[in-house]
C-alpha positions in Angstrom: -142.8 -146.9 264.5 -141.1 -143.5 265.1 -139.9 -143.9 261.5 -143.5 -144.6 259.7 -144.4 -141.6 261.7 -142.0 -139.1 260.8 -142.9 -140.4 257.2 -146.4 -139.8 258.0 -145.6 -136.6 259.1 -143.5 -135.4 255.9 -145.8 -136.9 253.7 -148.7 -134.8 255.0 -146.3 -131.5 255.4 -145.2 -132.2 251.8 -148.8 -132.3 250.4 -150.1 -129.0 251.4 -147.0 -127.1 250.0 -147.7 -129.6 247.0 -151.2 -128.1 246.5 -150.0 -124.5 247.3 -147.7 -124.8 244.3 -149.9 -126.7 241.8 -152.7 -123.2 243.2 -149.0 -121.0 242.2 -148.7 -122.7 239.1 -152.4 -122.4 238.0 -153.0 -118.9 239.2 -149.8 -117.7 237.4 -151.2 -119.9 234.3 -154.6 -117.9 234.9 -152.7 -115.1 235.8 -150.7 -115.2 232.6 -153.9 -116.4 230.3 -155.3 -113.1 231.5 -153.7 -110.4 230.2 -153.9 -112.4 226.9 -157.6 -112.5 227.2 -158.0 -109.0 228.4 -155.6 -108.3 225.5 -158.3 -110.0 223.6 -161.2 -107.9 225.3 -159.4 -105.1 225.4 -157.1 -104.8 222.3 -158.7 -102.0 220.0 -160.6 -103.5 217.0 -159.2 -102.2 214.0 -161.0 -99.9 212.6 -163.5 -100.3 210.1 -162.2 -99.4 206.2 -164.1 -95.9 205.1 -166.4 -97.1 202.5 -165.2 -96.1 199.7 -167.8 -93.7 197.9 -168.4 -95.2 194.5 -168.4 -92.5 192.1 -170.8 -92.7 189.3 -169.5 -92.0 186.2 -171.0 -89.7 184.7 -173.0 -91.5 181.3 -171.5 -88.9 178.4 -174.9 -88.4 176.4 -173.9 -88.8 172.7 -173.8 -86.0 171.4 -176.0 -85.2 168.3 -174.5 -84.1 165.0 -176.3 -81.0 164.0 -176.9 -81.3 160.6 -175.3 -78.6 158.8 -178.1 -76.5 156.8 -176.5 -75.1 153.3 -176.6 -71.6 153.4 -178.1 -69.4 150.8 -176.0 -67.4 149.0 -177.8 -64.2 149.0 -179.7 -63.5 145.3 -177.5 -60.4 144.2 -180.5 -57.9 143.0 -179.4 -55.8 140.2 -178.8 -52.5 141.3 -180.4 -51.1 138.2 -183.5 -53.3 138.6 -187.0 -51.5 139.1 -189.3 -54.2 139.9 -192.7 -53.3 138.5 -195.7 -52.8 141.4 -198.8 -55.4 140.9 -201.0 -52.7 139.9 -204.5 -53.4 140.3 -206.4 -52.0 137.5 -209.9 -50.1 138.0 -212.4 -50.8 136.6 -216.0 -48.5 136.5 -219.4 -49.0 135.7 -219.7 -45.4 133.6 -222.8 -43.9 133.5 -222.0 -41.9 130.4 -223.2 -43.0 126.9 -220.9 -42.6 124.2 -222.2 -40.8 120.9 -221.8 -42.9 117.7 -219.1 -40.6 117.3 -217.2 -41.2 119.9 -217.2 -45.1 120.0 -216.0 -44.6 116.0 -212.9 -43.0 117.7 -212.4 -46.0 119.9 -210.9 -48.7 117.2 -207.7 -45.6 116.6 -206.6 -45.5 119.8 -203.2 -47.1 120.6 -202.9 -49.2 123.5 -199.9 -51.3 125.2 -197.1 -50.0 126.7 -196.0 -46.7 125.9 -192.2 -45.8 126.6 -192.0 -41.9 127.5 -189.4 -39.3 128.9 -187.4 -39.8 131.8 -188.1 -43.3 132.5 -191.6 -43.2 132.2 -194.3 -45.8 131.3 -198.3 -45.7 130.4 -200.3 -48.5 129.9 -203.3 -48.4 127.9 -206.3 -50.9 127.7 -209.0 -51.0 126.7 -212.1 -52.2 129.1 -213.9 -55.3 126.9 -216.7 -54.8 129.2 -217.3 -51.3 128.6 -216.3 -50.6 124.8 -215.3 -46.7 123.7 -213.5 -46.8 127.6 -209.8 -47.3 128.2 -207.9 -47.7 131.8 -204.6 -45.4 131.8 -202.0 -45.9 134.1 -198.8 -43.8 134.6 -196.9 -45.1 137.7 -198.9 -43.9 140.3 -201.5 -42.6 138.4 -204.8 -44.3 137.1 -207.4 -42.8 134.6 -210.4 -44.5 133.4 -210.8 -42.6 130.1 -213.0 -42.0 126.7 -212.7 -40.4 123.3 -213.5 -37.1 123.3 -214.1 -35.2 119.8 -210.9 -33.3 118.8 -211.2 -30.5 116.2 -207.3 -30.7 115.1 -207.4 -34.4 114.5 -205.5 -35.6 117.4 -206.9 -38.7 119.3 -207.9 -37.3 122.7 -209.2 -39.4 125.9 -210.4 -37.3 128.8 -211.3 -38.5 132.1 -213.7 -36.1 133.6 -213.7 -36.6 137.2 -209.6 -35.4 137.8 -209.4 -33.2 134.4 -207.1 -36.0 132.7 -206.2 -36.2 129.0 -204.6 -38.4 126.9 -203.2 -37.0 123.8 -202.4 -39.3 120.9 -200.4 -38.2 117.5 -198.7 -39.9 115.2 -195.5 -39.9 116.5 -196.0 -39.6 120.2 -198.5 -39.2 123.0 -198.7 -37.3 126.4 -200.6 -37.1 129.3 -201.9 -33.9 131.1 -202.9 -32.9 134.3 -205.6 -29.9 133.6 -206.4 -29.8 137.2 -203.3 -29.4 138.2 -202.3 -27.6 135.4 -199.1 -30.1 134.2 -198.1 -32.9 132.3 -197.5 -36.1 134.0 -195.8 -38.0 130.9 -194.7 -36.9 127.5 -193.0 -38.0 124.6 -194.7 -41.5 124.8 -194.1 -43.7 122.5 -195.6 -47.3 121.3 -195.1 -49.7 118.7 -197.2 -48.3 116.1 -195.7 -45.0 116.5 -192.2 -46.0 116.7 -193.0 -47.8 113.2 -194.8 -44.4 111.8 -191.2 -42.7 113.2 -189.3 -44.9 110.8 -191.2 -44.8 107.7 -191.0 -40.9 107.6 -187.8 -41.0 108.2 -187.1 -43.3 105.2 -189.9 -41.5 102.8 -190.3 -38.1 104.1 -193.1 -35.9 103.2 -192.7 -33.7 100.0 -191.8 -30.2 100.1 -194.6 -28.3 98.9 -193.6 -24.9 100.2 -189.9 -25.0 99.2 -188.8 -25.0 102.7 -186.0 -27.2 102.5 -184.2 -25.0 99.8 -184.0 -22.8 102.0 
């Protein structure tokens, strides 16, 4: 009996030292399941990548061809070249009445261009609306003219208003100033006169005073 009691008694000893060692064993389990877990809790997350900024490319705009524009070669002007004003010629309503005389000079008068001295030009026309008158223009200068009576012979035009006249021979014209007491163009020259220049040249007058024997 002493035996099964003793054996009783070591069973019941061996239990509790049982239990305390399975509470050692799960406590050091726990213990050691811990730190993993607070390793778990506690280990730093890792941290998050920067986001990348995407950078936009920049869309090249296509550039456009400029279309080339031909230059102009600049028009070389002769230096020598006088370009010719737009002149704007005047015209009248004349209050003076021409004698039969006077409007018998008109049909001799020369007009056209006339080439004079030193470069020179005068234009003569004749106004269809006004016969026996004539428009006169030397460069700068316009006349609005009509036969006057001459006592030598010459063709003369006279414009009253600025003391004008227009002398006409046979082998050149001129034009005078009397107000201002000048000529504005001489030795003028047109076709027909340039034509009456040549034939006395070829079939000069006769002699009649012996001049040439001289």
């Amino acid at each position: 009996m002493k035996t099964l009691a003793l054996a009783l008694l070591a069973a019941l000893a061996f239990v509790p030292a049982v239990q305390a060692q399975t509470q050692s064993e799960g406590g050091t389990t726990a213990t050691a399941s811990a730190p993993g877990a607070s390793a778990t809790h506690t280990s730093k997350k890792p941290a998050p990548e920067a986001k990348k900024k995407t950078v936009h490319e920049v869309k090249k705009k296509p550039v456009r061809e400029t279309k080339r524009r031909p230059v102009h070669e600049a028009r070389k002007k002769p230096v020598h070249e006088v370009k010719k004003a737009q002149v704007q010629i005047p015209t009248e309503s004349p209050t003076l009445k021409l004698t039969e005389e006077q409007l018998a000079l008109a049909p001799k008068v020369y007009t056209g261009e006339m080439q004079c001295d030193q470069g020179m030009d005068v234009s003569v026309i004749a106004d269809g609306k006004h016969p026996g008158f004539f428009q006169v223009m030397a460069g700068k200068h316009y006349f609005y003219m009509h036969p006057v009576v001459s006592k030598t012979g010459a063709i003369r035009l006279e414009d009253d208003r600025v003391g004008a006249v227009w002398l006409q021979l046979g082998n050149k014209s001129m034009l005078l100033n009397q107000n201002q007491g000048g000529g504005v163009a001489d030795g003028c020259v047109g076709a027909v006169q340039r034509d009456y220049v040549a034939h006395m040249a070829e079939h000069p007058a006769p002699d009649l005073l012996g001049l040439d024997k001289k």
